[in-house]
C-alpha positions in Angstrom: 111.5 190.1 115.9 111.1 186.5 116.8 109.5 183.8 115.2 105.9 183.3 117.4 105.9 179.9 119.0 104.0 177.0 117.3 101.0 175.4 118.8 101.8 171.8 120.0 98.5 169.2 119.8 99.4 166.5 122.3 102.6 167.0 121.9 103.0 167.1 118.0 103.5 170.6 116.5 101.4 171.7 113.8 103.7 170.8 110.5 104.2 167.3 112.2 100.6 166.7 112.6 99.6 167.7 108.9 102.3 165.0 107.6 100.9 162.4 110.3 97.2 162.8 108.9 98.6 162.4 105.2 100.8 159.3 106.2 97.4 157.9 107.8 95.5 158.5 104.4 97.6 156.7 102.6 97.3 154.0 104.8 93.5 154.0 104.8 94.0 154.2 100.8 95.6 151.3 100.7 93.6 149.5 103.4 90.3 150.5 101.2 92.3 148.8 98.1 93.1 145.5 99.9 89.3 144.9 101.6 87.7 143.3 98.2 90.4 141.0 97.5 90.3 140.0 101.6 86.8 140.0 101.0 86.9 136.9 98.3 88.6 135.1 100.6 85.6 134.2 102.6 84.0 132.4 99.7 82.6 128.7 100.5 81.5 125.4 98.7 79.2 122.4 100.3 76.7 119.9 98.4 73.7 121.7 96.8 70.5 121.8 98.6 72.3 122.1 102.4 72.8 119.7 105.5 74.6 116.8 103.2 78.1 116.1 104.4 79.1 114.5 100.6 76.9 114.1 97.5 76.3 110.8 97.3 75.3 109.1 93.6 73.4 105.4 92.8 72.9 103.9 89.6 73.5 101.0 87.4 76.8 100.6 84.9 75.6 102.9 82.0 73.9 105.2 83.4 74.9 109.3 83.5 73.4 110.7 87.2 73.8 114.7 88.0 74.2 116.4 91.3 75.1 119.8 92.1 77.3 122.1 94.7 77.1 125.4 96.5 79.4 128.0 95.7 79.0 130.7 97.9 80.6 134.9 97.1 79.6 136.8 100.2 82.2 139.5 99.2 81.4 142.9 96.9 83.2 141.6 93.8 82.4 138.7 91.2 84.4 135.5 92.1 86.0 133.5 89.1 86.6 129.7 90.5 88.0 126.2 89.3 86.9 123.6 89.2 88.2 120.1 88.2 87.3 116.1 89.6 89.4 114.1 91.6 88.8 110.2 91.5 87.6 107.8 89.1 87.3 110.1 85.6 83.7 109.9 85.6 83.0 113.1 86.9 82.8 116.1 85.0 81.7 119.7 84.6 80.5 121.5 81.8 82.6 124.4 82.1 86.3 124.8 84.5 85.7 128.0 85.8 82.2 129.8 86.3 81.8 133.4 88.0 80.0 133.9 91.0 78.1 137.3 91.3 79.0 140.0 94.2 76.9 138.2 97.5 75.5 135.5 96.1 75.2 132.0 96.2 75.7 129.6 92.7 74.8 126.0 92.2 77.1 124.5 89.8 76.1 121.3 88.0 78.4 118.1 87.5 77.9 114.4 86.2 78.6 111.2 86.5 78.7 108.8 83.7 79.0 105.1 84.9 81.0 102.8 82.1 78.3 99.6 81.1 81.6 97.7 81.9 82.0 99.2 85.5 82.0 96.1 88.3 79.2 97.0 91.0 80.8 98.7 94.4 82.0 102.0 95.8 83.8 104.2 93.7 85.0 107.5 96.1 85.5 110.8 94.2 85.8 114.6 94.8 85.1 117.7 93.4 87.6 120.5 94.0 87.3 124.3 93.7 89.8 126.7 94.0 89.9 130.4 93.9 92.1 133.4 95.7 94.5 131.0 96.8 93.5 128.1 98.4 91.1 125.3 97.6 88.3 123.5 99.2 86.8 120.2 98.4 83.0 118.3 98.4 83.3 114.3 98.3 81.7 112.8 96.3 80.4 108.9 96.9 79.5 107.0 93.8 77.6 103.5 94.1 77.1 100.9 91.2 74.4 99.1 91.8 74.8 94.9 91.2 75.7 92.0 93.4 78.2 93.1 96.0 81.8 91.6 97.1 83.3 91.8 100.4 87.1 90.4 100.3 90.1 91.8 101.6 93.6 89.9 102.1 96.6 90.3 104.4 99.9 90.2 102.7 103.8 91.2 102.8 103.9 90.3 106.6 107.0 90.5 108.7 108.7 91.2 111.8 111.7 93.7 112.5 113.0 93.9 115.9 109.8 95.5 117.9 108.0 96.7 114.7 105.2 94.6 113.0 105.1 95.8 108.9 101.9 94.0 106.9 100.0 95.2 103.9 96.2 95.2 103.8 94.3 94.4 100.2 90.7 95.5 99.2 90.3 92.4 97.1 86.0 93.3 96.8 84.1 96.0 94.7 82.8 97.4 98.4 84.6 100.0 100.4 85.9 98.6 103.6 86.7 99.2 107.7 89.3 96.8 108.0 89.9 95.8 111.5 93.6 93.7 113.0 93.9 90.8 116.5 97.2 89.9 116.5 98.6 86.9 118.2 102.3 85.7 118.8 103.1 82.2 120.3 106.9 80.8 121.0 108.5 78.0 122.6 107.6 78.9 126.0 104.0 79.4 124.9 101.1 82.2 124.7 103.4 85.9 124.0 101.1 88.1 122.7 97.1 88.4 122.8 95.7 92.1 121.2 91.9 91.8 120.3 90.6 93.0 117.3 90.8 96.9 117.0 89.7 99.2 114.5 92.4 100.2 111.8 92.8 103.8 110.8 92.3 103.0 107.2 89.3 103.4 104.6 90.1 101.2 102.3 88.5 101.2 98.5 87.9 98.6 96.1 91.1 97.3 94.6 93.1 99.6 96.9 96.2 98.3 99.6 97.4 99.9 102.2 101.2 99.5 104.3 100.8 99.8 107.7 102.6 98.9 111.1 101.6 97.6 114.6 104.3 98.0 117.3 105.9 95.2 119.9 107.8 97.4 122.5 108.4 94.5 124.3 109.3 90.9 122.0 111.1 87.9 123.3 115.3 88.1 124.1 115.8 84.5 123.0 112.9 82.6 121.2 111.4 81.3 118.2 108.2 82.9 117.3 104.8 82.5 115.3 103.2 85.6 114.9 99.8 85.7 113.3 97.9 88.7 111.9 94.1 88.5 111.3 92.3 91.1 109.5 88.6 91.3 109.7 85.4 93.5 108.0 81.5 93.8 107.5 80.5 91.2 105.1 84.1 90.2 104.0 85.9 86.2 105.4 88.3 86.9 107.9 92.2 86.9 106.4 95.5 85.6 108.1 98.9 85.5 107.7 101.7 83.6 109.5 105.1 84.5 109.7 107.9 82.8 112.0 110.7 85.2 113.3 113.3 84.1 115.9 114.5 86.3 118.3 118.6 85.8 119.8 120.7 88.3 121.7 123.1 88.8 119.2 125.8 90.5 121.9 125.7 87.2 124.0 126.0 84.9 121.3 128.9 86.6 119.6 130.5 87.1 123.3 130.1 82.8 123.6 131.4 82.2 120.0 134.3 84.2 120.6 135.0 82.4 123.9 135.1 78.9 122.3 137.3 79.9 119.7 139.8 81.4 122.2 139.6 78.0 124.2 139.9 76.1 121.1 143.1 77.9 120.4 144.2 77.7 123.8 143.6 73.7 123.6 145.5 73.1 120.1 149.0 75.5 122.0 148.9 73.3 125.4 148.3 69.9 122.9 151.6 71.8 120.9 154.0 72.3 124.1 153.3 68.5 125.2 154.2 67.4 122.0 157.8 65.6 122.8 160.8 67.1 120.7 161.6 65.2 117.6 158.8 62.7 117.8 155.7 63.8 115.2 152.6 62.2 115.9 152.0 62.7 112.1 151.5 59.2 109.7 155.3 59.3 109.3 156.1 59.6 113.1 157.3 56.7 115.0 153.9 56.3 116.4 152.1 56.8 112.8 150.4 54.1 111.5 153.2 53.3 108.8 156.7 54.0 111.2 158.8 51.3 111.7 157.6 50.1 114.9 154.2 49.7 113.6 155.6 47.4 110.4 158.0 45.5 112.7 155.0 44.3 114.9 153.0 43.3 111.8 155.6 41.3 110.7 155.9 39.6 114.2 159.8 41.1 115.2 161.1 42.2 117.5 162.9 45.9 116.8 
């Protein structure tokens, strides 16, 4: 007697349907497994107390000032986290890793201790916590307090073909917006004009900085002064001077090469006219000690 036909579910037969729903719990299983640690990716850090972009510290040398940040586990497991400074090695924590609690939201502390020797100005730091992966980071801007020094110099100048290369100093205690005008004069005159512009650059105390300002389009023959001024709030302005000269080094090797060739030319012609057996060397004939030349001093006649 035959085998009765099996019923088909949207096309599936029955045996192939039972190993499709086990193949989709397993996938579900292991779906369910991988949520929580998904889940602790989501985690976030920001200054304590909400709405500041950095934390932001100002005190006297010798002093130890305290802040907070946010650490924030909105997934259903405990979150372990790092944390370590970046910066001047002021900052500190009192522990490197604390633990977070399933959906909620941990202020951690940290300090600051100012050295009594530290010189007034901005000192820029950064506290950095990392967990499942990846790491995210809350500035941190620490002020001495004291008399404050704006100076900045321009250094290391010079000019390569259309590129402009120059190094920028911090030479203050107070973080700076350096800003550039540039100016370039040759023989002919005015070449280059470009007002002052802001530079892309925040630039601490004691901290330089390389940087580069194009010339697409410099002089093809011309002796140039090019002069770089860098300015900034409460600092004296800074210049530098550097002289480049500018020749079209395929025209100038074509013209040298030209003059030799006629120079060589010259001394062959001068070499055929030469009449055979008469040098025109100090022995010659004609040279200043051949026997016409004594006869004459000596008032003969050859």
């Amino acid at each position: 007697m035959a085998d009765p036909p099996r019923t088909a579910v949207r096309g599936l037969t029955v045996p192939a349907r039972a190993r499709l729903a086990a193949a989709a719990g397993a996938l579900l299983s292991v779906l369910w497994a991988a949520a929580p640690a998904a889940a602790g990716q989501d985690w976030t850090v920001e200054p304590a107390t909400g709405g500041r972009p950095y934390a932001y510290l100002e005190g006297p040398p010798g002093t130890v000032m305290e802040d907070r940040v946010s650490v924030t586990n909105p997934g259903a497991e405990p979150l372990t986290v790092g944390l370590r400074a970046a910066g001047p090695a002021w900052l500190a924590f009192a522990e490197d890793q604390v633990t977070v609690p399933a959906r909620t939201r941990a202020d951690v502390p940290f300090a600051v201790t100012v050295p009594a020797s530290a010189s007034p100005g901005d000192r820029p730091a950064r506290v950095v916590v990392s967990a499942g992966g990846r790491e995210a980071v809350v500035r941190v801007h620490v002020r001495v307090t004291g008399p404050e020094l704006a100076a900045l110099t321009v250094e290391d100048v010079r000019v390569e073909g259309r590129v402009l290369r120059y190094t920028v100093v911090n030479r203050g205690n107070t973080v700076l917006a350096p800003r550039l005008a540039v100016r370039a004069d040759g023989l002919t005159g005015e070449l280059l004009r470009r007002p002052a512009r802001a530079l892309p650059v925040e630039l601490g105390p004691g901290r330089s900085v390389e940087l580069t300002e194009p010339w697409p389009d410099p002089p093809a023959l011309d002796s140039v002064d090019v002069t770089l001024r860098v300015t900034a709030p409460g600092a004296a302005p800074a210049e530098a001077t550097v002289s480049a000269r500018y020749v079209p080094w395929a025209a100038a090797t074509g013209t040298v090469l030209a003059l030799g060739a006629a120079a060589g030319g010259l001394a062959l012609w001068r070499g055929r006219r030469r009449p055979p057996g008469r040098p025109d060397g100090p022995d010659g004939p004609d040279g200043p000690d051949g026997p016409e030349r004594t006869l004459a001093q000596a008032g003969a006649r050859p």
